[in-house]
C-alpha positions, 0 to 999 in steps of 0.5 A: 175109083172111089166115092167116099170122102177118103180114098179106100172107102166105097161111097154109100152110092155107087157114082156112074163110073163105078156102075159101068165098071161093075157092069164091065166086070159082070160082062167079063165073067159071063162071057167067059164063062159061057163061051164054048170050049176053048182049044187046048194049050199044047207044051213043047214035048206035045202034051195037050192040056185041056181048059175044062169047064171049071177052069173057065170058070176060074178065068171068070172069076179071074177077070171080073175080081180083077176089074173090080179091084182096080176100079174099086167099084165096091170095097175090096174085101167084099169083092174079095167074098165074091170071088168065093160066092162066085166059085160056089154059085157057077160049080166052079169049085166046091163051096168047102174049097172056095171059103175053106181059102179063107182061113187059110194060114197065109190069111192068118199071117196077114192077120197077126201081122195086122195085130203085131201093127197095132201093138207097135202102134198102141204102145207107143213103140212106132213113136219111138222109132219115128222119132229116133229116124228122124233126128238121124234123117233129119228135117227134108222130106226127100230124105225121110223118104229115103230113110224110111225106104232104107229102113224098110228094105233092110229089116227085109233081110233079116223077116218076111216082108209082110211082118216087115210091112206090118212093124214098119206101117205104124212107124210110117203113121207116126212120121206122117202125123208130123208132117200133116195134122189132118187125115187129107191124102197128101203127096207126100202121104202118098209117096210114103205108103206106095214106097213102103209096099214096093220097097218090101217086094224090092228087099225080100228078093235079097234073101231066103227069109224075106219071104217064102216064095225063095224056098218053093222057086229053089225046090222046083229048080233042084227037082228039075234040073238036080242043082243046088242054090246056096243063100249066099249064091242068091243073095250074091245075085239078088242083092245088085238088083234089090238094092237098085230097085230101091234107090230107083223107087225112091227117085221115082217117089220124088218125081211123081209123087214129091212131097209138097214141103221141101222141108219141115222146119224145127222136125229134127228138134221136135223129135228129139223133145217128143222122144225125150217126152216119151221118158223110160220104155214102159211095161207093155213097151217092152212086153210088146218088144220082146214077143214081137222079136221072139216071133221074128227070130224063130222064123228067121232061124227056121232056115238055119235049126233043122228042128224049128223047120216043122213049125208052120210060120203062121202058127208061130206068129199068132202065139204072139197075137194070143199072148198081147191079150193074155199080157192085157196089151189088146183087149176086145176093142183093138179085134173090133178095130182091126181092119177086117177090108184088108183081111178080106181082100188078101183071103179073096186073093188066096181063093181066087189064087188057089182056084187059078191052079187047082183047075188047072186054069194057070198052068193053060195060060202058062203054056199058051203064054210061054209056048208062043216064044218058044221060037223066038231070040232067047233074050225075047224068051227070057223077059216073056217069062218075067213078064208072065211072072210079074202080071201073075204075082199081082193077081194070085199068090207069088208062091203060085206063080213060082210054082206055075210058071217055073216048071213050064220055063224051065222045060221050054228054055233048054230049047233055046239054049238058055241057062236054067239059073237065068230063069231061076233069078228072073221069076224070083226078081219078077215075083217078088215085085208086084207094084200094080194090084193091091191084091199081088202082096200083103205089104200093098195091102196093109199100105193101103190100109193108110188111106192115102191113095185108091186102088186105082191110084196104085194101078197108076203108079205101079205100072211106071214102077214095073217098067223101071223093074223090067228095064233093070231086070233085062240089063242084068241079064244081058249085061250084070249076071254075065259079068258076076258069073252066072251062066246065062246061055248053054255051052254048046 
């Protein structure tokens, strides 16, 4: 937990719990690490997979970056720079690979959707749009809830959830600053953060452009079993699920975190006068606009334009970063103000994420985990993979869990009788929500970035939250997808 005097920011002297915890964390490493060798993980057709040394060494790691994180004993962007330190000092991977992490082009999208934030933000775009929802949602904080979820849930659809958090983040501080006039975490700012991150993971489920994780999870499913999933098939399968997750988010917002107003009174016409206030759009407004929805839509029809597929998404997205300073709508003082914690502790993650599977350490758990219900009732089968899924999407990269769990699943559940598709949509349902860690998506991270709640208040959060997930999750399996025609068991 924190000792600042906001949440997100480690006080100046660690407190006696954060010095426990970070004992703790310490412990873990060094027991693990030090261990004697443990005995191998042994899949369903008799292959053995070793733990070496180094992958020990990446569940070291894996364990200490966790309970620091949670606990946030120190702030999270430098324990995500201890997760790199650490791989190099113990010879767990070479330093070049550890840091090399750190620039890593999904940390750069990170980066430029961070920026694209402040653009909405300085511009006066976010004030636009605040004011514009909140004369249609009107003046009960219950329903500002819901209209920000919506909102959020739908723009999902159509871009990837990261850039979906970064336009929408700034839109949320807008809507938060006419509810409360100083910086004191409140419920209400609590609810609204923690329901833009989980919501982001929710809708990017529903589609193929929410994220990437989709794409990665459709191509091991062909190569493995030589079936073909169409955007509508995932989208008719997904979208019950995402959209109940939604609903389902924002009645769990209201009952644990309500906001402490029932209402705002005079909200709806004080919007109306700031927007009328705000006058024509301005030069850097539409500026602003205009690369923002150019950058959007050429990765949106990435999917579509055989030609755009070869551009890599992130180096699309920070052609826009570099034209707000050739516009002059950034200077030199907005890159000194970005927030360098958030940036650190997502390139920490892409470290720790890429050594888990580099040593081979992820695939060892995968194995041990899925082998143990490998005899079990086939829906038992089924929801341990979820489980697994959800538990690694929170700490390493969706994509890595995919590409980790999957294969592995897929192989183990013939034996079991179970439909190939079944497992499909479960690791996409499960990867795509991770509610517990800050580190398991950009969206918790660029939430956090508002101050309004801890890490440890996430962690707290987030596990109700997965529980809602799983408890929907299996009445799709046993009773849903049956009846929309997804095959979930083998004919015999």
């Amino acid at each position: 937990m924190t000792n600042g005097s906001e949440p997100g920011t480690a006080g100046s002297k660690l407190d006696l719990k954060q010095l426990i915890f970070l004992s703790i964390g310490i412990a873990l490493f060094l027991i693990v690490y030090y261990s004697p060798p443990w005995t191998d993980a042994v899949d369903p057709a008799g292959k053995h997979f070793p733990l070496t040394k180094e992958a020990k060494g990446a569940l070291a790691v894996f364990l200490l970056a966790g309970t620091w994180w949670v606990f946030e004993v120190l702030p999270i962007g430098i324990t995500g720079i201890t997760i790199g330190v650490l791989q190099a000092l113990f010879f767990v991977r070479p330093a070049a690979d550890a840091f090399k992490d750190f620039m890593d082009p999904s940390v750069l999208f990170i980066f430029a959707s961070l920026v694209i934030g402040m653009v909405f933000t300085k511009t006066g775009l976010t004030k636009r749009l605040a004011y514009k929802m909140l004369m249609i949602v009107g003046e009960r904080t219950g329903m500002i809830y819901l209209g920000c979820l919506v909102v959020t849930a739908l723009l999902t659809h159509i871009m990837a959830h990261t850039a979906v958090a970064a336009t929408i983040y700034p839109l949320l501080l807008a809507i938060y600053s006419l509810y409360s006039d100083d910086n004191k975490p409140t419920k209400f700012g609590k609810g609204l953060f923690i329901g833009m991150a989980f919501v982001a993971g929710a809708g990017s489920i529903i589609t193929l452009l929410g994220s990437a994780r989709a794409i990665v999870a459709l191509g091991f499913f062909k190569e493995i079993t030589g079936k073909d999933v169409s955007f509508f098939e995932l989208s008719y399968y997904l979208a019950p699920l995402g959209w109940s997750m939604v609903f389902l988010i924002w009645g769990f917002l209201m009952v644990f975190f309500k906001p402490e107003k029932a209402a705002i009174p005079g909200l709806r016409e004080k919007a109306r006068q700031l927007n009328s206030e705000m006058g024509a759009l301005k030069r850097d407004e539409i500026i602003g606009a205009v690369l923002v929805f150019c950058a959007i839509a050429f990765m949106s029809l990435q999917s579509f334009v055989p030609a755009f597929k070869p551009f890599n998404k992130s180096a699309v997205i920070l052609v826009s970063t570099i034209l707000f300073f050739i516009s002059g709508i950034l200077d030199i003082n907005d890159l000194e103000e970005l927030p360098w914690n958030i940036i650190l502790l997502f390139a920490g993650a892409m470290s720790i994420g890429f050594c888990l599977w580099q040593t081979g350490a992820a695939q060892w758990l995968a194995i041990n985990w899925l082998s143990f219900f490998k005899d079990s009732h086939w829906f038992v089968f089924v929801m341990s993979i979820a489980v697994f899924v959800l538990v690694m999407t929170n700490f390493i990269m969706n994509v890595a869990a995919i590409a980790i769990s999957l294969p592995v699943a897929l192989v183990v559940a013939p034996y079991l009788n179970i439909a190939p598709e079944v497992i499909l949509f479960v690791s996409l349902v499960t990867a795509g929500m991770p509610f517990v860690l800050l580190v398991g998506a950009a969206p918790n991270a660029i939430a956090y970035n508002s101050k309004q709640f801890t890490s440890g208040e996430f962690f707290m959060a987030g596990i109700p939250a997965s529980i809602i997930l799983l408890v929907v999750l299996g009445f799709a399996i046993l009773v849903l997808w049956p009846l929309m025609g997804m095959p979930v068991l083998l004919a015999r």
